[in-house]
C-alpha positions as CSV (number, residue, x, y, z in Angstrom):
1,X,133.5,129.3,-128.2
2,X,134.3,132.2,-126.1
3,X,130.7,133.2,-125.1
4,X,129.8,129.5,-124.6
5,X,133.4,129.2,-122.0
6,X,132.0,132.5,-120.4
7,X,128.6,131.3,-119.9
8,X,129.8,127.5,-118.3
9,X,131.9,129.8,-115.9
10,X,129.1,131.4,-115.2
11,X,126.8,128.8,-114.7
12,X,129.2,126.9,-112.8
13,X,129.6,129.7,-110.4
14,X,126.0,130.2,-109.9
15,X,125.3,126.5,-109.3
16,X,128.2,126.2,-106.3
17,X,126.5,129.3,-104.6
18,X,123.5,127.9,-104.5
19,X,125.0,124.3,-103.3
20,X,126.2,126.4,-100.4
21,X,122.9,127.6,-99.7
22,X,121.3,124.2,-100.0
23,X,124.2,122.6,-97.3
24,X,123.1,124.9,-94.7
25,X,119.7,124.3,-94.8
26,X,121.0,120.8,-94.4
27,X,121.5,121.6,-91.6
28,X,118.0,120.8,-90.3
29,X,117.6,117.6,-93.1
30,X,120.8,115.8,-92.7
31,X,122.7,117.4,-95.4
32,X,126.4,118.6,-94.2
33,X,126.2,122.3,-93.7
34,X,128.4,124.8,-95.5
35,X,131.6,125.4,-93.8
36,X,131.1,128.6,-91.0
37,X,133.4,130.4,-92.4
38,X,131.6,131.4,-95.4
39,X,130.7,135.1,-95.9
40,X,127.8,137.1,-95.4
41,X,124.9,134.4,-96.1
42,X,125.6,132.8,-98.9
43,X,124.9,129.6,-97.1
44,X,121.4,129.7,-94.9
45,X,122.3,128.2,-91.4
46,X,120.7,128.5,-88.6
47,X,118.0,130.6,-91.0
48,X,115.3,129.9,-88.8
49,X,116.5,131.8,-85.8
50,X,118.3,135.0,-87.1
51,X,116.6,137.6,-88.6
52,X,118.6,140.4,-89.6
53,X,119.1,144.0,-87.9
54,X,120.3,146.4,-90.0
55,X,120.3,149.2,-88.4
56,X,118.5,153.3,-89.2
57,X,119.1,153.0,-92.8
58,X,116.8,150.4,-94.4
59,X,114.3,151.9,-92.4
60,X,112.7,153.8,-95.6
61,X,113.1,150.2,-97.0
62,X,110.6,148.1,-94.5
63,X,106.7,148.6,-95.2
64,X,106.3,150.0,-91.8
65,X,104.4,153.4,-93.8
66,X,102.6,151.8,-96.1
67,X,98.7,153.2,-97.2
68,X,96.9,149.5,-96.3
69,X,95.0,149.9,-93.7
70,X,94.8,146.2,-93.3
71,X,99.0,146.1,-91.7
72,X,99.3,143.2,-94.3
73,X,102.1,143.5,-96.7
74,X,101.2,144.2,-100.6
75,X,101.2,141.1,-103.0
76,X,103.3,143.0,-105.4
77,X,106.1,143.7,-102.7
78,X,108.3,141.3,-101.1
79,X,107.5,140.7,-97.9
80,X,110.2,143.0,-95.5
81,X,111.4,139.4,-94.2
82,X,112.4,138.5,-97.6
83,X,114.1,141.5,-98.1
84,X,116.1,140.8,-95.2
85,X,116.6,137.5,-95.5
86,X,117.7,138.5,-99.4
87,X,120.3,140.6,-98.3
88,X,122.7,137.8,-96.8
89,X,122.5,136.2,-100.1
90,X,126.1,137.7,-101.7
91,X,124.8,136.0,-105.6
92,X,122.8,139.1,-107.1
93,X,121.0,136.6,-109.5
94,X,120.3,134.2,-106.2
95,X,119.2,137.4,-104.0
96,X,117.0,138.4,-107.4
97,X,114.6,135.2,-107.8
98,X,114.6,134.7,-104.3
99,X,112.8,137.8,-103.2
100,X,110.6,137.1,-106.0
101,X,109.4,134.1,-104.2
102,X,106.1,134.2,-101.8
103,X,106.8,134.2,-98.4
104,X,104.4,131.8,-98.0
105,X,106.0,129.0,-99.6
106,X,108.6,128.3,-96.9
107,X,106.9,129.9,-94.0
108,X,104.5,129.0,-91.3
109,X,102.2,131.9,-90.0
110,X,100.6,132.2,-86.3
111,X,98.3,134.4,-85.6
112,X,99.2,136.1,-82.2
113,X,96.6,138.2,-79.8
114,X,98.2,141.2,-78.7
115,X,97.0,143.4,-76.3
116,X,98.4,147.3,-75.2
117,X,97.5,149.0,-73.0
118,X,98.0,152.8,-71.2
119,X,97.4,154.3,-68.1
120,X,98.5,157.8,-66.6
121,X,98.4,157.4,-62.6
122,X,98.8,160.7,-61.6
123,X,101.6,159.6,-59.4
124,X,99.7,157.7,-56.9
125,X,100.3,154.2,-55.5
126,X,97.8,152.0,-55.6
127,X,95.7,150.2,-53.1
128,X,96.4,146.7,-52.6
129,X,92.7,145.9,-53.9
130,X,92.6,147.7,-57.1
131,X,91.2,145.6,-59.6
132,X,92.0,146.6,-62.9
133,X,90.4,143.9,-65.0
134,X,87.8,146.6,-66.7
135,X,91.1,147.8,-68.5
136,X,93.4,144.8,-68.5
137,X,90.7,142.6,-69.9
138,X,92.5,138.9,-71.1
139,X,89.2,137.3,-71.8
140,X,89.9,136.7,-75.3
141,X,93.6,135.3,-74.1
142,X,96.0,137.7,-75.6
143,X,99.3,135.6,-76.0
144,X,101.2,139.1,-75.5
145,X,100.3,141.7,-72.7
146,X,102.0,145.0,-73.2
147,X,101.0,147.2,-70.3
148,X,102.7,151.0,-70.3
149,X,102.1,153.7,-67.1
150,X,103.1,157.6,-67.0
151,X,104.0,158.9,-63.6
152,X,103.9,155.8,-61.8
153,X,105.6,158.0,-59.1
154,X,105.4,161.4,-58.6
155,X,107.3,163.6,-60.6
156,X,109.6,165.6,-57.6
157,X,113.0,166.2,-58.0
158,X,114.0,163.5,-55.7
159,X,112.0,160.5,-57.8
160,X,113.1,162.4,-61.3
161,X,116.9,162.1,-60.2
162,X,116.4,158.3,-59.0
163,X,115.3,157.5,-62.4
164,X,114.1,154.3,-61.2
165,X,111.5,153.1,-58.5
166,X,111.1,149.5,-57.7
167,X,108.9,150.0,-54.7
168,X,106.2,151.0,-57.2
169,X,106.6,149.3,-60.2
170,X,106.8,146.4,-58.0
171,X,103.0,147.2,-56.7
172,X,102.0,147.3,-60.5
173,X,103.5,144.5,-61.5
174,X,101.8,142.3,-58.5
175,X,98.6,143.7,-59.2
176,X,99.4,143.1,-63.2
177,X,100.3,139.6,-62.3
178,X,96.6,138.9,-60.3
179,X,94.5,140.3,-62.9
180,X,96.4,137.8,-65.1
181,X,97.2,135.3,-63.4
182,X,95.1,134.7,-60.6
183,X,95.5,134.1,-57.2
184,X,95.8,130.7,-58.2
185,X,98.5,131.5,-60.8
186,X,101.6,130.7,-59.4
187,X,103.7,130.1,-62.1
188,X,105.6,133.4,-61.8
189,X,107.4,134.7,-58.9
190,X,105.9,138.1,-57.4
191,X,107.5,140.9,-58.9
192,X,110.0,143.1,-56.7
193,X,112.9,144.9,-56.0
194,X,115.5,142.5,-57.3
195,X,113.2,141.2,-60.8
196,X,113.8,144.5,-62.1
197,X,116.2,144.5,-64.9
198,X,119.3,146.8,-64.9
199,X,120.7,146.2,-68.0
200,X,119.1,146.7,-71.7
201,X,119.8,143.6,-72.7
202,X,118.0,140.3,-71.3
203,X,118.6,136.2,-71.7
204,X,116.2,133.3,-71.8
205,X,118.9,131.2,-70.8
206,X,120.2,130.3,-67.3
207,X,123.0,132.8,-67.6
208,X,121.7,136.7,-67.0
209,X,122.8,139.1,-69.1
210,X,126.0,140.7,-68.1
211,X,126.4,144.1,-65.5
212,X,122.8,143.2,-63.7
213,X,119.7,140.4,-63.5
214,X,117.6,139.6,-66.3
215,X,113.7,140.8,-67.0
216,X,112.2,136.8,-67.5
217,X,110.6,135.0,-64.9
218,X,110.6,131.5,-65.0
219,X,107.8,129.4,-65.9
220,X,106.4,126.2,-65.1
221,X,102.5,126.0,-66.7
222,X,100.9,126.9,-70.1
223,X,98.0,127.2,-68.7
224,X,96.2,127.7,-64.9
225,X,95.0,125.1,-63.5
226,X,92.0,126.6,-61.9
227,X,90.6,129.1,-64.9
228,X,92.1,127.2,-67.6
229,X,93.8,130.3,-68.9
230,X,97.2,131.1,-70.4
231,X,99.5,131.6,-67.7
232,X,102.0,134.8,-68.5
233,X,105.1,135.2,-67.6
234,X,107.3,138.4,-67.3
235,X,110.2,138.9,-70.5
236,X,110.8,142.9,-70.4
237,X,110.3,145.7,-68.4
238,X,112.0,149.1,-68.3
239,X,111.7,152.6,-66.2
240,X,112.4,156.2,-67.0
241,X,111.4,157.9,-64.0
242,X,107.3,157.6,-64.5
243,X,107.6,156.1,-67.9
244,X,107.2,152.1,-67.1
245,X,106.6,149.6,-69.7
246,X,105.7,145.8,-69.1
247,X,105.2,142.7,-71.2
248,X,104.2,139.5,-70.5
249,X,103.1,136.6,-72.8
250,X,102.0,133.2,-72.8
251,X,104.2,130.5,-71.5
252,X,103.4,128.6,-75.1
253,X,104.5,132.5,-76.6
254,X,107.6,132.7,-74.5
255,X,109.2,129.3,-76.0
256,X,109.1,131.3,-79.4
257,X,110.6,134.5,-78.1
258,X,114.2,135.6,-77.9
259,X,116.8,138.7,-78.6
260,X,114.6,140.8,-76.1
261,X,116.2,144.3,-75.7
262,X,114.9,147.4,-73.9
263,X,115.9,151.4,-74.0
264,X,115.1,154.2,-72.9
265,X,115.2,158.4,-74.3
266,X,114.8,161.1,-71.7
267,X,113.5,164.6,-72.9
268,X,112.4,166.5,-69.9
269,X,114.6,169.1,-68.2
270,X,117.6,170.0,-70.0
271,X,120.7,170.7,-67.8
272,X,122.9,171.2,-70.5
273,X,124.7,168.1,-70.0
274,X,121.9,165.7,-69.7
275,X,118.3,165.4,-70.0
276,X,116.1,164.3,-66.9
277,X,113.8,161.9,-67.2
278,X,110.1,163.7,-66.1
279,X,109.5,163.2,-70.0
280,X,110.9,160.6,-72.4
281,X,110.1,157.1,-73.4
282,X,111.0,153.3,-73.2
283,X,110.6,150.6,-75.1
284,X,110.9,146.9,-75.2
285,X,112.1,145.0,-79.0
286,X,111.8,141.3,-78.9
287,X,111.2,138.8,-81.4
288,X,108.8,136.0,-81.7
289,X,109.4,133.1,-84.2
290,X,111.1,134.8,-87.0
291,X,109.1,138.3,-86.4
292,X,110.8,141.1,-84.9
293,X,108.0,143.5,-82.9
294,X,108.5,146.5,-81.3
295,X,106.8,148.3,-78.4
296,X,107.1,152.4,-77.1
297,X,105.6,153.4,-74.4
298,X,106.0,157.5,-73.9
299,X,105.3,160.6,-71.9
300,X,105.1,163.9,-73.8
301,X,105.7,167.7,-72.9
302,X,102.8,169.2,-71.4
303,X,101.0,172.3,-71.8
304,X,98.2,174.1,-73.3
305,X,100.2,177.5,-74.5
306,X,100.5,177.7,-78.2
307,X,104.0,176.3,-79.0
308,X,103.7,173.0,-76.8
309,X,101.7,171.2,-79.5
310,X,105.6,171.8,-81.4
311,X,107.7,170.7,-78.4
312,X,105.4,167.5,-78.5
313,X,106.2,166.6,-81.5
314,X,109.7,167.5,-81.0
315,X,109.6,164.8,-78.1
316,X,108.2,162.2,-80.5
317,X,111.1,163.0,-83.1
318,X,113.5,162.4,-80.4
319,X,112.2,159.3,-79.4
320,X,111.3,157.9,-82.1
321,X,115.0,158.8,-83.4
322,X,117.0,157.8,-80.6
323,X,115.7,154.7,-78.9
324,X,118.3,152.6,-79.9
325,X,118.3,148.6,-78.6
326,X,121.2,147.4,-77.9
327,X,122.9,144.5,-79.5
328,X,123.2,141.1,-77.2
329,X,126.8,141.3,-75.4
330,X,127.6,137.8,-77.4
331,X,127.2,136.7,-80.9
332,X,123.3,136.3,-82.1
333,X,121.7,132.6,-82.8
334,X,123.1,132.4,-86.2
335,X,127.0,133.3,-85.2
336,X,127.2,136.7,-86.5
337,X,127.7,140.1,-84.3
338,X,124.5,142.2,-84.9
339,X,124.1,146.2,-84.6
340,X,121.7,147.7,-82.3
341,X,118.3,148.2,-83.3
342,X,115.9,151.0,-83.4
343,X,112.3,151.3,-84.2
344,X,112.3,151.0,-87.3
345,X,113.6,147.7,-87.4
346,X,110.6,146.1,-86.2
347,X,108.0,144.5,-88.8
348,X,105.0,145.4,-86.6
349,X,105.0,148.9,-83.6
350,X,103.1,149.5,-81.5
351,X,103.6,153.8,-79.7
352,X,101.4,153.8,-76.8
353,X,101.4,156.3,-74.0
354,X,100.2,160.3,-72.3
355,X,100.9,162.1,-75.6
356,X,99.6,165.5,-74.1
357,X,98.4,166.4,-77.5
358,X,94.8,169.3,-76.3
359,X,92.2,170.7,-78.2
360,X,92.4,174.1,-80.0
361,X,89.2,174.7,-78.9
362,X,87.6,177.3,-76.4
363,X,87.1,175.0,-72.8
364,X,83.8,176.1,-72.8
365,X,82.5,174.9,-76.4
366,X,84.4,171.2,-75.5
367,X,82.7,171.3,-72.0
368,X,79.4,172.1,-73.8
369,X,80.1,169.4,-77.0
370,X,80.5,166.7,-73.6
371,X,77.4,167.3,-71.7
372,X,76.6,164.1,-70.0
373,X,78.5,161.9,-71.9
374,X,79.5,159.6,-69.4
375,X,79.9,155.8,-70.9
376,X,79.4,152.2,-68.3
377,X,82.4,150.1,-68.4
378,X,79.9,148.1,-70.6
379,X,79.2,150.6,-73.1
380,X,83.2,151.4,-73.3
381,X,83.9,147.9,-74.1
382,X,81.1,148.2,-76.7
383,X,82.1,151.0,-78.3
384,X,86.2,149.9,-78.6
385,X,85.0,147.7,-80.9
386,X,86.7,148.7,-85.0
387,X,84.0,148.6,-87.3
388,X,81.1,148.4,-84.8
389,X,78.0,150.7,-85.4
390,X,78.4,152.0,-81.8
391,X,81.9,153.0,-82.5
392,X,81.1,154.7,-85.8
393,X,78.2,156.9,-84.0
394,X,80.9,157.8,-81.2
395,X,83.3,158.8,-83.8
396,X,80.5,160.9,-85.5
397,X,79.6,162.2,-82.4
398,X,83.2,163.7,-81.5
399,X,84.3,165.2,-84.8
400,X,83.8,168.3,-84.0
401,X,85.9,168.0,-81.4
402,X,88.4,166.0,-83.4
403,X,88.3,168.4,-86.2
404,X,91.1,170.3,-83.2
405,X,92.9,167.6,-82.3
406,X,96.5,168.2,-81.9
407,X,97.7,165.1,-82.9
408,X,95.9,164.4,-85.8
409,X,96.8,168.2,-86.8
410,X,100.2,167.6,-86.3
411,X,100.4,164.0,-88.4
412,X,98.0,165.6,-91.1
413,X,100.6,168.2,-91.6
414,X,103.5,165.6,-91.1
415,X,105.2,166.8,-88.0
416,X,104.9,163.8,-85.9
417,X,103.8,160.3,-86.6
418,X,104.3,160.2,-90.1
419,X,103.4,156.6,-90.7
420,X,101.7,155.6,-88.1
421,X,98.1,154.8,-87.5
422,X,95.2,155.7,-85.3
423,X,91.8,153.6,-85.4
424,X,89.0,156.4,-85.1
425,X,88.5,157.6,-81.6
426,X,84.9,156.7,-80.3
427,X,85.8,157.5,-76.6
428,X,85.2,160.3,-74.8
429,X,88.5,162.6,-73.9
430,X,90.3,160.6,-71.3
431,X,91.8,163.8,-69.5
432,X,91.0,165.4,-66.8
433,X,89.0,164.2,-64.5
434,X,88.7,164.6,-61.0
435,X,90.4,161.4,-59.0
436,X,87.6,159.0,-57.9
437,X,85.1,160.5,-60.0
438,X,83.5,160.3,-63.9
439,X,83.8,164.3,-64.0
440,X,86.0,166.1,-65.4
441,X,88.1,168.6,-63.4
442,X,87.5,172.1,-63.1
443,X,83.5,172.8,-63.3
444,X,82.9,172.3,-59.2
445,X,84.1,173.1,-56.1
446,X,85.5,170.7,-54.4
447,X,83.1,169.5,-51.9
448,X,80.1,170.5,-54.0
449,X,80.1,166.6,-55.2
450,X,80.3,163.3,-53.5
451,X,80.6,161.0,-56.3
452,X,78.7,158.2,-56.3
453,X,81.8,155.8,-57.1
454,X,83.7,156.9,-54.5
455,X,81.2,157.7,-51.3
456,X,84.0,156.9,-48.7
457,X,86.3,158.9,-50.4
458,X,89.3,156.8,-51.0
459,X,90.9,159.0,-53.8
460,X,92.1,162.6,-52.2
461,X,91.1,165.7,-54.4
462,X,93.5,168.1,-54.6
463,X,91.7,171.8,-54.8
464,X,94.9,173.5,-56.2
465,X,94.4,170.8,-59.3
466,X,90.8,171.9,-59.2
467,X,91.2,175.4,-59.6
468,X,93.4,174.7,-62.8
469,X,90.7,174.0,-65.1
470,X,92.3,171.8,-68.2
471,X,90.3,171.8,-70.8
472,X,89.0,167.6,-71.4
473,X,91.6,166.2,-74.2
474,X,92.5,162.9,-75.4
475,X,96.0,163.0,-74.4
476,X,96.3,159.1,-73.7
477,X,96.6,157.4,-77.3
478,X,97.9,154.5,-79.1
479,X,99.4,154.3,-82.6
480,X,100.4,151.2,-84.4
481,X,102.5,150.6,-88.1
482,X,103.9,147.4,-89.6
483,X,103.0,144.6,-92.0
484,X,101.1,141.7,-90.8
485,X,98.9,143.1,-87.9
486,X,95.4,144.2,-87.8
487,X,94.2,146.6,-84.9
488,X,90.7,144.4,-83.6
489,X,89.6,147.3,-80.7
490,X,90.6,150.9,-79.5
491,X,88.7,152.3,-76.4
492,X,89.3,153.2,-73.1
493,X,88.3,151.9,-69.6
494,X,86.2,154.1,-66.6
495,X,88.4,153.5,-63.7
496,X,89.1,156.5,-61.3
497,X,92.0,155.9,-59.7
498,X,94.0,158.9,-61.4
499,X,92.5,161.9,-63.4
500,X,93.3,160.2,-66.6
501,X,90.8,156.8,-68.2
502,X,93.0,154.1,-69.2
503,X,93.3,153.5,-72.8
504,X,93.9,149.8,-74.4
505,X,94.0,148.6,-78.0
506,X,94.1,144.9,-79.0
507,X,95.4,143.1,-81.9
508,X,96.0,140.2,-84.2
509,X,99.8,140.1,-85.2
510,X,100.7,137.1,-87.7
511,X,104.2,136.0,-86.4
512,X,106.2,133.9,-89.4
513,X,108.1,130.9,-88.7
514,X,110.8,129.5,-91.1
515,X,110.5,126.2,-92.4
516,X,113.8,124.9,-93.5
517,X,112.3,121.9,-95.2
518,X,110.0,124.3,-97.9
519,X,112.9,126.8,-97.7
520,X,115.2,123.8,-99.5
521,X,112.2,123.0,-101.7
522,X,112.1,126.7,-102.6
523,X,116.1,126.9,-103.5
524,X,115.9,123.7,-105.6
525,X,113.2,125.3,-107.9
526,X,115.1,128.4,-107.9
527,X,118.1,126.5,-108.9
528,X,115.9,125.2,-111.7
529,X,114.9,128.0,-113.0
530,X,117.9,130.0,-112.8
531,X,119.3,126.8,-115.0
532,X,116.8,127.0,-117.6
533,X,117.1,130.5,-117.9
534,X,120.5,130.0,-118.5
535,X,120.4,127.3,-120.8
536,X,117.9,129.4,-122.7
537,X,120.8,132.2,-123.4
538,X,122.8,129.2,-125.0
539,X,124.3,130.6,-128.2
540,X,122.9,128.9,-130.8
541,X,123.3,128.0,-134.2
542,X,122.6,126.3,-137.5
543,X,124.0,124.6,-140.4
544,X,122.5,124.4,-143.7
545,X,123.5,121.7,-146.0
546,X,122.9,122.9,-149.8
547,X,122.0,120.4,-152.1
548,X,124.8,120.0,-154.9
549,X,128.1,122.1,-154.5
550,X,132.0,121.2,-154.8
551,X,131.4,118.4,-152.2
552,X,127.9,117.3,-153.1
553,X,124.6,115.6,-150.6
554,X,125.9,115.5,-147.0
């Protein structure tokens, strides 16, 4: 008698935790939702637009590391939504067959076109004309654009102490906005001084987020009228100094996005009290549907001597470490205060940016190795292509290059980058060449060549940067980690604007949206099977009637 009054408790316990969580889904069905009151999340409302941020410690928790090379989960681990969705529920036999569930059962997936892209612009402002749609290519209609830029001013004590510059990222940004947009766009305003966000934080609402304006421009089409493409709008933006970082996305994309946040970690100069911004990174969190993504753009330590490879990766660690995303100034969607976030928070990264990382390799055997390797804007295209014969015969063709590659010495080893992944490189070194030109820097005099691409010299050549002689490396990189995305392209661009080749990576990010209907469907069979299971642990007995006896047949 006491086991079985033990196990009704029990079950009776179990059963009104999980009528809580079946009244807030209600909420979306017509049910009466469980009071707001309740604790932690034993009740699910509002599940479809709060996902979770828990901050540095469940980092080692997420699947952001994981050995599949595809970015998709593995079948015999709970998806890291689930996990975080799990740990609102308080019940530890609820929170137990619910993570055992598939994802897929009460979500919907979209498959989103990401693009990323890098550029190092030596400082210089550009002309009015530039066309960058070589590089920023939207032909397959990306529904996010992630564009970053080192030294988008020149690094001078008087730009590193402003920290900010909206005179040029305002140029970038109105030539970012033609190339995708149009002339004909028109559904965002131009870009300028006063667009640029102050604060970390930014709202899709009417109100801007509190101390300055926020980063999202208002939209009025989908699509443009005249090219029948996505129109993008503007939801982030942030500036270290030369470290800029841009995103856009589709007008559709930005109805599904929310909780943007953007930071920023500064590792140049040390003055003892502060660090100034000539180095560092910035980054952009936001999430779309139920998916929290996460974006870095960075600038590394420079140098060729033989401990800067170290102080690289010592910038990484820092920023990587320390780029923390502030929490919204106001309670999140579902009413509850969240923490700030940090990279590892995000599902699906992206770490784009001048990583400085050389060759340990004598300038004369890379020179040597590169020989008249100089790719069309067609072949580059070809060639970014992940899988593609011509971009397995480029990798082949660098590996013995490669072979000294800082970086991937330094994540082999597991100083930096631990984690994250690199599609094979199957462009040529992207630094340094001379401005205007397809040569690298350092094997000429000055006015021995009149390059072709540039006959009316438009691009000044500096001979002091001439006479330095940096050996050609692939400094300008991209890296990418998470569940659910899938790296489609990894190549570079031949524009000659700076003495670095813009590099761009593309991919295919599957966004998950909640469905509170199949989410109630999902809790009902849980609740069934949880009572079975428990019926099933039923003591049990019985009685055997012996024939004969004091009292004879029952």
């Amino acid at each position: 008698r006491a086991s079985r009054a033990a196990a009704g408790s029990a079950m009776r316990s179990l059963k009104k935790t999980i009528g809580k969580a079946m009244a807030g889904v209600g909420i979306a069905s017509g049910v009466a939702a469980a009071p707001s009151g309740v604790a932690a999340w034993e009740d699910f409302s509002d599940f479809s637009n709060a996902v979770p941020i828990s901050g540095a410690k469940t980092i080692s928790s997420r699947a952001m590391g994981s050995g599949d090379t595809s970015g998709f989960a593995s079948d015999d681990e709970p998806h890291p939504l689930t996990k975080d969705w799990a740990t609102r529920i308080k019940n530890p036999k609820v929170r137990a067959a619910f993570v055992k569930q598939s994802i897929e059962t009460y979500t919907r997936t979209h498959d989103l076109g990401v693009w990323c892209g890098t550029w190092n612009t030596n400082g210089k402002a550009p002309p009015q004309t530039l066309d960058i749609s070589q590089w920023l290519d939207v032909s397959s209609k990306p529904d996010v654009v992630v564009v970053g830029f080192q030294e988008i001013v020149p690094l001078t004590p008087g730009k590193v102490l402003m920290q900010e510059d909206t005179v040029a990222t305002g140029e970038w940004e109105a030539i970012i906005e033609r190339c995708l947009n149009g002339r004909a766009g028109g559904a965002t305003h131009r870009p300028n001084a006063s667009s640029a966000p102050t604060t970390a934080w930014a709202t899709f609402g009417n109100d801007a987020a509190p101390g300055g304006a926020s980063s999202v421009e208002p939209s009025t089409h989908e699509t443009n009228e005249h090219t029948h493409k996505p129109t993008y709008v503007r939801v982030a933006c942030k500036q270290l100094v030369g470290v800029y970082i841009t995103v856009w996305v589709t007008g559709e994309v930005k109805a599904r996005t929310r909780d943007v946040r953007a930071a920023h970690v500064a590792t140049g100069v040390n003055l003892g009290v502060t660090m100034l911004g000539n180095k560092g990174g910035v980054g952009v969190m936001l999430t779309i549907y139920n998916t929290p993504l996460c974006f870095v753009c960075a600038h590394l330590s420079a140098g060729a001597k033989e401990n800067d490879a170290q102080k690289r990766s010592e910038d990484y660690h820092e920023i990587n470490g320390k780029l923390t995303f502030p929490a919204p100034p106001a309670a999140s969607s579902d009413g509850t205060f969240e923490k700030p976030a940090f990279v590892g928070d995000a599902f699906a990264a992206v770490f784009l940016g001048d990583l400085n990382y050389r060759l340990n390799i004598g300038d004369d055997v890379v020179r040597q190795a590169l020989a008249g390797d100089a790719p069309t804007p067609e072949e580059s295209q070809k060639n970014s292509q992940i899988g593609s014969t011509a971009s397995e015969l480029r990798n082949k063709k660098y590996a013995s290059l490669l072979g000294s590659d800082q970086l991937l010495l330094e994540r082999a080893a597991g100083r930096a980058f631990s984690g994250w992944r690199e599609a094979p490189v199957s462009f040529p070194p992207t630094y340094k060449y001379r401005p205007g030109t397809h040569t690298y820097s350092g094997v000429l005099d000055v006015d021995d060549e009149a390059d072709k691409n540039d006959p009316d010299k438009t691009v000044k050549v500096s001979a002091k940067e001439e006479k330095k002689k940096r050996t050609p490396a692939w400094c300008d990189r991209v890296l990418w980690k998470g569940v659910d995305i899938v790296q489609i392209s990894y190549g570079r661009s031949e524009l000659t604007q700076s003495d670095h080749k813009p590099v761009f990576s593309r991919f295919t990010v599957t966004a998950r949206e909640l469905l509170p209907t199949e989410l109630q469907g999902v809790l009902q069979e849980t609740r069934r099977e949880l009572d079975a299971a428990e019926m099933a642990s039923q003591p049990r007995c019985t009685v055997t009637n012996p024939r004969g006896g004091v009292f004879g047949p029952l």
